[in-house]
N, C-alpha and C positions, 0 to 999 in steps of 0.2 A: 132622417129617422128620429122620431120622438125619444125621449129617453126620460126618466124619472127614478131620480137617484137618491135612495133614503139614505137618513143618517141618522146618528144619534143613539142607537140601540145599544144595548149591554148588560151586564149583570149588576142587579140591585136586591136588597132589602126589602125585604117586606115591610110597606107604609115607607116607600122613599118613592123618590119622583124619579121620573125622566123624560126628556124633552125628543120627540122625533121630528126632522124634520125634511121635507121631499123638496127635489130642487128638479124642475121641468124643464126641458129646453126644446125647439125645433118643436116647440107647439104656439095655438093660438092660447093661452093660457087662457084669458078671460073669457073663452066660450064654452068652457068645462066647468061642471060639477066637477068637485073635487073629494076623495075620500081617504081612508086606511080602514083595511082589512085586515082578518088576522088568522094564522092557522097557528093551530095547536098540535103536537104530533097526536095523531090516528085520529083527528078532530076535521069535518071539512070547514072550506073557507068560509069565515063569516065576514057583513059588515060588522064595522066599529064605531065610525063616525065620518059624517057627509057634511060638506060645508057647500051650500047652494052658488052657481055663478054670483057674483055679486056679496058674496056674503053675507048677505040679510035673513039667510035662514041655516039652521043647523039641524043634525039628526045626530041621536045617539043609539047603542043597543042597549038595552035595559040597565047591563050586567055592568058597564060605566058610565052611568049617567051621574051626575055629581062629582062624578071621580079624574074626568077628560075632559078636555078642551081642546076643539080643533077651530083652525083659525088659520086665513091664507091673506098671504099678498100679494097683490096683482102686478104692484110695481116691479116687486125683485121675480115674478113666478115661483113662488115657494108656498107650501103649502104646513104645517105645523100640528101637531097632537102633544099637549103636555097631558100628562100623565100622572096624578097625585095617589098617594094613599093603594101605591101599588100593591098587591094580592098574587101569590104565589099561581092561581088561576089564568094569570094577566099572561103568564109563560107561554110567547106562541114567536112566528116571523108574522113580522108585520111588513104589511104590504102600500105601496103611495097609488091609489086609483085616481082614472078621468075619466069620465062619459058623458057623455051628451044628454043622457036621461036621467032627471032624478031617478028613476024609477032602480035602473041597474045602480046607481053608487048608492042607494039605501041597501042593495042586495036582492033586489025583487027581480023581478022578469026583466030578459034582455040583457044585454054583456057590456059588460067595462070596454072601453076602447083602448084605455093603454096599462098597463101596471109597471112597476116597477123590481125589481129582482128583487125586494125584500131583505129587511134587517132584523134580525133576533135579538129579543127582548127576552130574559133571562129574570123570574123575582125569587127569590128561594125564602125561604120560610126560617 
Protein backbone atom coordinates (compact mmCIF):
# COMPACT_ATOMS: atom_id res chain seq x y z
CA UNK A 1 0.00 0.00 0.00
CA UNK A 2 1.56 3.49 -0.96
CA UNK A 3 1.73 5.75 1.68
CA UNK A 4 2.91 9.45 1.82
CA UNK A 5 3.79 10.96 4.92
CA UNK A 6 4.00 14.75 5.56
CA UNK A 7 5.93 16.55 7.93
CA UNK A 8 7.14 19.56 9.03
CA UNK A 9 3.97 21.62 9.52
CA UNK A 10 3.14 23.91 12.54
CA UNK A 11 2.52 27.24 13.85
CA UNK A 12 4.58 30.21 12.74
CA UNK A 13 4.77 34.04 12.43
CA UNK A 14 3.93 35.98 9.99
CA UNK A 15 7.24 36.42 7.45
CA UNK A 16 8.81 33.27 9.02
CA UNK A 17 9.54 30.07 7.17
CA UNK A 18 8.70 26.52 7.19
CA UNK A 19 10.13 23.58 5.59
CA UNK A 20 7.45 20.52 4.52
CA UNK A 21 8.38 17.62 3.82
CA UNK A 22 6.74 14.16 2.24
CA UNK A 23 8.30 10.86 2.60
CA UNK A 24 6.91 8.12 -0.11
CA UNK A 25 7.16 4.60 0.20
CA UNK A 26 5.87 1.25 -1.57
CA UNK A 27 5.75 3.44 -4.74
CA UNK A 28 7.60 3.73 -8.06
CA UNK A 29 8.68 7.19 -6.91
CA UNK A 30 10.54 8.44 -10.08
CA UNK A 31 7.32 7.81 -12.36
CA UNK A 32 5.38 10.50 -10.47
CA UNK A 33 4.70 14.12 -10.80
CA UNK A 34 4.97 15.14 -7.45
CA UNK A 35 3.03 17.97 -5.61
CA UNK A 36 1.29 19.85 -2.19
CA UNK A 37 -1.87 20.98 -2.01
CA UNK A 38 -3.57 22.93 0.31
CA UNK A 39 -7.09 23.53 1.99
CA UNK A 40 -8.03 26.12 3.95
CA UNK A 41 -11.06 25.69 6.24
CA UNK A 42 -14.53 26.38 4.20
CA UNK A 43 -11.84 26.81 1.07
CA UNK A 44 -11.82 23.76 -1.40
CA UNK A 45 -8.66 22.02 -2.27
CA UNK A 46 -6.22 23.85 -4.18
CA UNK A 47 -2.76 23.07 -6.05
CA UNK A 48 0.34 24.81 -4.59
CA UNK A 49 3.13 23.52 -6.17
CA UNK A 50 4.24 20.60 -8.80
CA UNK A 51 7.60 19.42 -9.32
CA UNK A 52 7.73 17.42 -12.80
CA UNK A 53 9.13 13.62 -12.75
CA UNK A 54 12.54 14.39 -13.14
CA UNK A 55 12.69 17.52 -11.80
CA UNK A 56 13.42 19.83 -14.65
CA UNK A 57 10.17 21.64 -14.31
CA UNK A 58 8.22 23.29 -11.75
CA UNK A 59 4.58 24.89 -11.23
CA UNK A 60 3.41 27.30 -8.82
CA UNK A 61 -0.22 29.07 -7.93
CA UNK A 62 0.14 32.63 -8.37
CA UNK A 63 -0.69 33.37 -4.72
CA UNK A 64 3.16 31.78 -3.88
CA UNK A 65 5.17 32.22 -6.43
CA UNK A 66 8.50 33.89 -5.24
CA UNK A 67 7.54 32.94 -1.77
CA UNK A 68 7.80 28.52 -2.23
CA UNK A 69 10.03 26.30 -3.31
CA UNK A 70 9.34 22.67 -4.03
CA UNK A 71 11.97 20.40 -4.89
CA UNK A 72 12.20 16.40 -4.57
CA UNK A 73 14.74 13.65 -4.32
CA UNK A 74 14.51 10.66 -6.13
CA UNK A 75 17.38 8.99 -4.25
CA UNK A 76 15.82 9.21 -0.68
CA UNK A 77 11.76 9.40 -2.28
CA UNK A 78 11.14 12.61 -0.58
CA UNK A 79 9.57 15.32 -1.94
CA UNK A 80 10.06 19.12 -0.17
CA UNK A 81 8.07 22.68 -0.03
CA UNK A 82 10.02 25.54 1.79
CA UNK A 83 7.97 28.05 2.45
CA UNK A 84 9.36 31.82 2.96
CA UNK A 85 7.78 35.18 3.88
CA UNK A 86 4.76 33.11 5.25
CA UNK A 87 1.28 35.13 5.19
CA UNK A 88 -1.48 34.63 7.77
CA UNK A 89 -3.54 33.44 4.27
CA UNK A 90 -0.85 30.47 3.94
CA UNK A 91 -3.27 28.89 7.03
CA UNK A 92 -4.54 25.64 5.38
CA UNK A 93 -3.53 21.48 5.73
CA UNK A 94 -1.31 20.79 3.38
CA UNK A 95 -1.51 17.89 1.42
CA UNK A 96 1.94 15.57 -0.28
CA UNK A 97 0.34 14.55 -3.98
CA UNK A 98 1.45 11.91 -6.89
CA UNK A 99 0.11 11.44 -10.28
CA UNK A 100 0.97 10.36 -13.31
CA UNK A 101 -0.38 13.37 -15.11
CA UNK A 102 0.93 16.79 -14.98
CA UNK A 103 -2.11 17.74 -15.78
CA UNK A 104 -4.13 16.57 -12.28
CA UNK A 105 -0.73 17.62 -9.81
CA UNK A 106 -1.11 21.28 -11.41
CA UNK A 107 -4.92 20.68 -10.17
CA UNK A 108 -6.53 20.44 -13.65
CA UNK A 109 -8.68 17.69 -14.95
CA UNK A 110 -8.18 14.08 -13.81
CA UNK A 111 -7.28 12.94 -10.16
CA UNK A 112 -4.03 12.64 -7.95
CA UNK A 113 -3.38 8.89 -7.69
CA UNK A 114 -2.26 9.02 -4.15
CA UNK A 115 -2.29 11.93 -1.35
CA UNK A 116 -1.23 11.85 1.78
CA UNK A 117 -3.22 12.47 5.30
CA UNK A 118 -2.15 16.00 5.35
CA UNK A 119 -0.16 18.35 7.88
CA UNK A 120 -1.38 21.80 9.29
CA UNK A 121 0.37 24.78 8.77
CA UNK A 122 -0.66 27.40 11.18
CA UNK A 123 0.70 31.55 10.23
CA UNK A 124 -0.99 34.01 12.67
CA UNK A 125 -0.62 37.56 12.17
Amino acid sequence: QVQLVESGGGLVQAGGSLRLSCAASRITFARYHMGWFRQAPGKERESVAAVIRGGTLTSYADSVKGRFTISRDDAKNTVNLQMNNLEPEDTAVYYCAAAETWRAITGGAGGVDYWGKGTLVTVSS
